[in-house]
N, CA, C and O of each residue as an XYZ file, in Angstrom:
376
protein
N     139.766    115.852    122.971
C     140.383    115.409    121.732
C     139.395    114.612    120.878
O     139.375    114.830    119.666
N     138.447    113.565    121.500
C     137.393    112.928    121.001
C     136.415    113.426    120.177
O     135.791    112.718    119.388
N     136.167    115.165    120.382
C     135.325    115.921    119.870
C     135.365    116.571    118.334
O     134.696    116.806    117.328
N     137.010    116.703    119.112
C     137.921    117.137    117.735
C     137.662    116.365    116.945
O     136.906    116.762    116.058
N     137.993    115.379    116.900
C     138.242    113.963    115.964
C     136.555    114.219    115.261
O     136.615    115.115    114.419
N     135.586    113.834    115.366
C     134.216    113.808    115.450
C     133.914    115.566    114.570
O     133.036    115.665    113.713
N     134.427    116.274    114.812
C     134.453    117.552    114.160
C     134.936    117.401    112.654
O     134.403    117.510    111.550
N     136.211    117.094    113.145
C     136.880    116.603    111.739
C     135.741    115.821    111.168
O     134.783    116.350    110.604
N     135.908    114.397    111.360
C     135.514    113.285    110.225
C     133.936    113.703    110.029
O     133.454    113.039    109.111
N     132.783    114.806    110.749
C     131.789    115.570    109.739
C     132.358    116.089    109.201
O     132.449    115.353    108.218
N     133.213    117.324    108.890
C     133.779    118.167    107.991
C     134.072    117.325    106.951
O     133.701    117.897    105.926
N     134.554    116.244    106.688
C     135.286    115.315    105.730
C     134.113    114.387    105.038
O     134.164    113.711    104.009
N     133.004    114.605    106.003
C     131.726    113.447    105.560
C     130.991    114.445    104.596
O     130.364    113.985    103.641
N     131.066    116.197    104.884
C     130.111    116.985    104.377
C     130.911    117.498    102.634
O     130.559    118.145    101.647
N     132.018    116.801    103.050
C     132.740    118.070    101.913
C     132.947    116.760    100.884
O     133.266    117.064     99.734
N     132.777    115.165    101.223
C     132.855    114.378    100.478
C     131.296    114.322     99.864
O     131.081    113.790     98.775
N     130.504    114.769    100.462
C     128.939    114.347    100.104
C     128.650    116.058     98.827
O     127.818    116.086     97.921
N     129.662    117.286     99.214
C     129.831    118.126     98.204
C     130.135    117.567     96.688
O     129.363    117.495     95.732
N     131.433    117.220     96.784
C     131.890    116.512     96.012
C     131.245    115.654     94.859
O     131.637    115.605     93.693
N     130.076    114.923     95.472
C     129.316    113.795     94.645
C     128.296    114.729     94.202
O     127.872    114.728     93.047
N     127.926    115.465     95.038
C     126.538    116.129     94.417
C     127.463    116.795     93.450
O     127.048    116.540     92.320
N     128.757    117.689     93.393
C     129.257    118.775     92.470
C     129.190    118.114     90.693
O     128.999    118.489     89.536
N     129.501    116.887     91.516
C     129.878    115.781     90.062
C     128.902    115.389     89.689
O     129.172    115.140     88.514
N     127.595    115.056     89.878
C     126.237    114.369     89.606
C     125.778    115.940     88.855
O     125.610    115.859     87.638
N     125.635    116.883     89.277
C     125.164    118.254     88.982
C     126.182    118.549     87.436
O     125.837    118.831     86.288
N     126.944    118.424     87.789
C     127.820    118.928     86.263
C     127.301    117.563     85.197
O     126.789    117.845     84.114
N     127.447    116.384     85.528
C     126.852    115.740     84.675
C     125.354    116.105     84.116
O     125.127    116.521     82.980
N     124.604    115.922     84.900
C     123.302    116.584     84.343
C     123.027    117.760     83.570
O     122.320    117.730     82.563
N     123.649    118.945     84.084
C     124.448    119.908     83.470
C     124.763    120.052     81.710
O     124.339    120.650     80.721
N     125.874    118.993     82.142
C     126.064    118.942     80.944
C     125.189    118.065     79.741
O     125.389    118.249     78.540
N     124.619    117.507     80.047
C     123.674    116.233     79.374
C     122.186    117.006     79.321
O     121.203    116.339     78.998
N     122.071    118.147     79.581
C     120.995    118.740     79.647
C     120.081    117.921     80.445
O     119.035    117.571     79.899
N     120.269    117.627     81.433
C     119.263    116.536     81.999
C     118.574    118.124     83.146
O     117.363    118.296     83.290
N     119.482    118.932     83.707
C     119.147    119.969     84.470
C     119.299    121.485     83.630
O     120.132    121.765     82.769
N     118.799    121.879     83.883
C     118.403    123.568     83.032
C     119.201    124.643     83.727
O     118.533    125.046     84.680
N     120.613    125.411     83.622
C     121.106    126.526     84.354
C     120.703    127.425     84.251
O     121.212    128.371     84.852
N     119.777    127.571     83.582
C     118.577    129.222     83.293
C     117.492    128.980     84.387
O     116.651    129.833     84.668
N     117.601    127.272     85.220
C     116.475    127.770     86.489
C     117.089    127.994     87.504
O     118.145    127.497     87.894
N     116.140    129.105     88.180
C     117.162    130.012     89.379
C     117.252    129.467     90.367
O     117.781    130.153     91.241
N     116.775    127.847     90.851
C     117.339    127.351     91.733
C     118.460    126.513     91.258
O     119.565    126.865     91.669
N     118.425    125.679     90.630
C     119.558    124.949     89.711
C     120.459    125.815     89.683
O     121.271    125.477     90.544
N     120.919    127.096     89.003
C     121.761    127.832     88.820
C     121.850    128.415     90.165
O     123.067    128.456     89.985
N     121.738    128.804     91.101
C     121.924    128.708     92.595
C     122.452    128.159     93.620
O     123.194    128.600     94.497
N     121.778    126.654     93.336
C     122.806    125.528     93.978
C     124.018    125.223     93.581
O     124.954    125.004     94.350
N     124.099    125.175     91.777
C     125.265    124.958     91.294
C     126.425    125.959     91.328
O     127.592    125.572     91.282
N     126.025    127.485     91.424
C     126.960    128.142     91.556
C     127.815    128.114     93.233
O     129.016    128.333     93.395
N     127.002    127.848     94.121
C     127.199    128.125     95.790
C     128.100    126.769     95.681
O     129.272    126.847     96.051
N     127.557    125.428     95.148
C     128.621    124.311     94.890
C     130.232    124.857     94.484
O     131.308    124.904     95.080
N     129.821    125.165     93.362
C     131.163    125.335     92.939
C     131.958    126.689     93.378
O     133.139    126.899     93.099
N     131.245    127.435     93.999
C     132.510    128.576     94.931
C     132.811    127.982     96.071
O     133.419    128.726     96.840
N     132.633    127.044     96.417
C     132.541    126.143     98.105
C     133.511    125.312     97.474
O     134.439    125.083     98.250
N     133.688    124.606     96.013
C     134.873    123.415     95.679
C     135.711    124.174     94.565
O     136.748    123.792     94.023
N     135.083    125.207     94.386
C     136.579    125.229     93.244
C     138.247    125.748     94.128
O     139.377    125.359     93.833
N     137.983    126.383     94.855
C     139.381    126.662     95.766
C     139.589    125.203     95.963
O     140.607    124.966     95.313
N     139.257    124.311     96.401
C     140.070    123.415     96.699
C     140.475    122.486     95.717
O     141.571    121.943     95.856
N     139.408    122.085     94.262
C     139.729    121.865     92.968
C     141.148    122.526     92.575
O     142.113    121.841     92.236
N     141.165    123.877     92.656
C     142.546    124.287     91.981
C     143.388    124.274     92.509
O     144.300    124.854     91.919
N     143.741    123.734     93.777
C     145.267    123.727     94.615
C     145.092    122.322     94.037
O     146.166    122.101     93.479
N     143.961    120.800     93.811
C     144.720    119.906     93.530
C     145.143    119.706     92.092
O     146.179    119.155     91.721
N     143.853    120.423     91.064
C     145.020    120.684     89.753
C     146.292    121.036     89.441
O     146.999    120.668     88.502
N     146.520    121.840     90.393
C     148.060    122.592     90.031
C     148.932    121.135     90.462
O     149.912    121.030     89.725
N     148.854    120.264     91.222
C     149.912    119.098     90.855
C     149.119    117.635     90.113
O     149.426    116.455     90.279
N     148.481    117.976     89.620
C     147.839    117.076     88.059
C     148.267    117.541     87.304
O     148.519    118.743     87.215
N     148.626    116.024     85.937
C     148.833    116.915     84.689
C     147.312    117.316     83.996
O     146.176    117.236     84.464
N     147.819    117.782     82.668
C     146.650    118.432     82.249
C     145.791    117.626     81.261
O     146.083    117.400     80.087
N     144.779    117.262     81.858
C     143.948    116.150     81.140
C     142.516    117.079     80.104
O     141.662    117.820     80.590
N     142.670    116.715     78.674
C     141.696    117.344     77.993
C     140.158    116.787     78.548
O     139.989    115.611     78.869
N     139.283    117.622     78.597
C     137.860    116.664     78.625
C     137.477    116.309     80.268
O     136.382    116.204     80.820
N     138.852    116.176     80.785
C     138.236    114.893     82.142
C     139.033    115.598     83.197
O     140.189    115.997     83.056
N     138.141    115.731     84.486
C     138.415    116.705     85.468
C     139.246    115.912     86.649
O     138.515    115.469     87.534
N     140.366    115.713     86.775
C     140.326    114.215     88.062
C     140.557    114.966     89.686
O     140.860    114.411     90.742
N     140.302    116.318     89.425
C     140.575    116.861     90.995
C     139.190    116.374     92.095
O     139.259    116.315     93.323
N     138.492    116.196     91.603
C     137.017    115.391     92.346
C     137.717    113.888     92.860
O     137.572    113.568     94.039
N     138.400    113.082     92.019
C     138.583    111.778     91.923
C     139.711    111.794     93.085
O     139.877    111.007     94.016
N     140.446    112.985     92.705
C     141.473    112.397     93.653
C     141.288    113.322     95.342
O     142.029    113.138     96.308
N     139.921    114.443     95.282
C     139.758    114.816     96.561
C     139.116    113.816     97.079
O     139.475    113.502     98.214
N     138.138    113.115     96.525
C     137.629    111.823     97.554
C     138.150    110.658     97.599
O     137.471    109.683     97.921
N     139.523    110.560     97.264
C     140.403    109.721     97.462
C     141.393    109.902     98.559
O     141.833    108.919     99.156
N     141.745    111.054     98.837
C     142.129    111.811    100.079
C     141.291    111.508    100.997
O     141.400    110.602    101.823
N     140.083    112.572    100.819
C     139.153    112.367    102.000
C     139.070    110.680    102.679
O     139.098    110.245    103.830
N     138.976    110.155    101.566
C     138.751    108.730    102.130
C     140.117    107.961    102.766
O     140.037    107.063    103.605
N     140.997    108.319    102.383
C     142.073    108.221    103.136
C     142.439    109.100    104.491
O     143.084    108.439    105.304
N     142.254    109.980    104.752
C     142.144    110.411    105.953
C     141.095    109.752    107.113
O     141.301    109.506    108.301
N     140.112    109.603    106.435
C     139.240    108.548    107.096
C     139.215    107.726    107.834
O     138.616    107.578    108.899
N     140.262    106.808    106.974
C     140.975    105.786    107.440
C     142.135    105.994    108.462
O     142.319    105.167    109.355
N     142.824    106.974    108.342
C     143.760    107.699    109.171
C     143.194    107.653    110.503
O     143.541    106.974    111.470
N     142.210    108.543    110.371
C     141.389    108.824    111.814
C     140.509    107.900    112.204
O     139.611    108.143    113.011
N     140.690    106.854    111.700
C     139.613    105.705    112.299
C     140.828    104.829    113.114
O     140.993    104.477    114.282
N     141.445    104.704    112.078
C     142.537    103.713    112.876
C     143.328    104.129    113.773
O     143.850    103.200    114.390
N     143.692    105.340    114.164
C     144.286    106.129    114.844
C     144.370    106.832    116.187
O     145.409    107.085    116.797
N     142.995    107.141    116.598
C     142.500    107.973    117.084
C     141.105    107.913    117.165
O     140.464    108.899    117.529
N     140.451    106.626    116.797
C     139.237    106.087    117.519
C     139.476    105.088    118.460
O     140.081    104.083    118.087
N     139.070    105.200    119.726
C     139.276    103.815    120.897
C     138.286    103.146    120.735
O     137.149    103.616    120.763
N     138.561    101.952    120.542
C     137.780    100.700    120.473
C     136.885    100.392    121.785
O     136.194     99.374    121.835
């Protein structure tokens, strides 16, 4: 069961560390700070976002609809980080 647990909270460490890079990348992105015409940039960013947008759009569909500002990032690592906590307090032995 210990392993499990430890399985999980990487899965939750890797998909929260997605998350920040997805959001740091679209900023730059958008600010022209990064170029999507270079074929690694446009590479990473696309493999990012087919890896988060499935899970982006199951949490939009119960958000309302905000012009401009994306909050399905905000509120997946608000989850994640709450599960965290779940499984720390829970199901780690001291």
């Amino acid at each position: 069961m210990n392993s499990l647990i430890q399985i999980i909270s990487a899965l939750l460490n890797i998909i929260s560390w997605l998350v920040i890079i997805d959001v740091i990348m679209s900023l730059l992105i958008q600010f022209r700070i990064l170029d999507q015409r270079n074929q690694i940039v446009s590479q990473i960013w696309l493999s990012i976002r087919n890896i988060m947008e499935p899970i982006y759009s199951k949490i939009r569909s119960f958000l309302p609809n905000t012009i401009g500002f994306d909050l399905a990032p905000a509120v997946l690592l608000f989850g994640i980080f709450a599960l965290q906590v779940i499984i720390k307090n829970n199901f780690y032995q001291y």
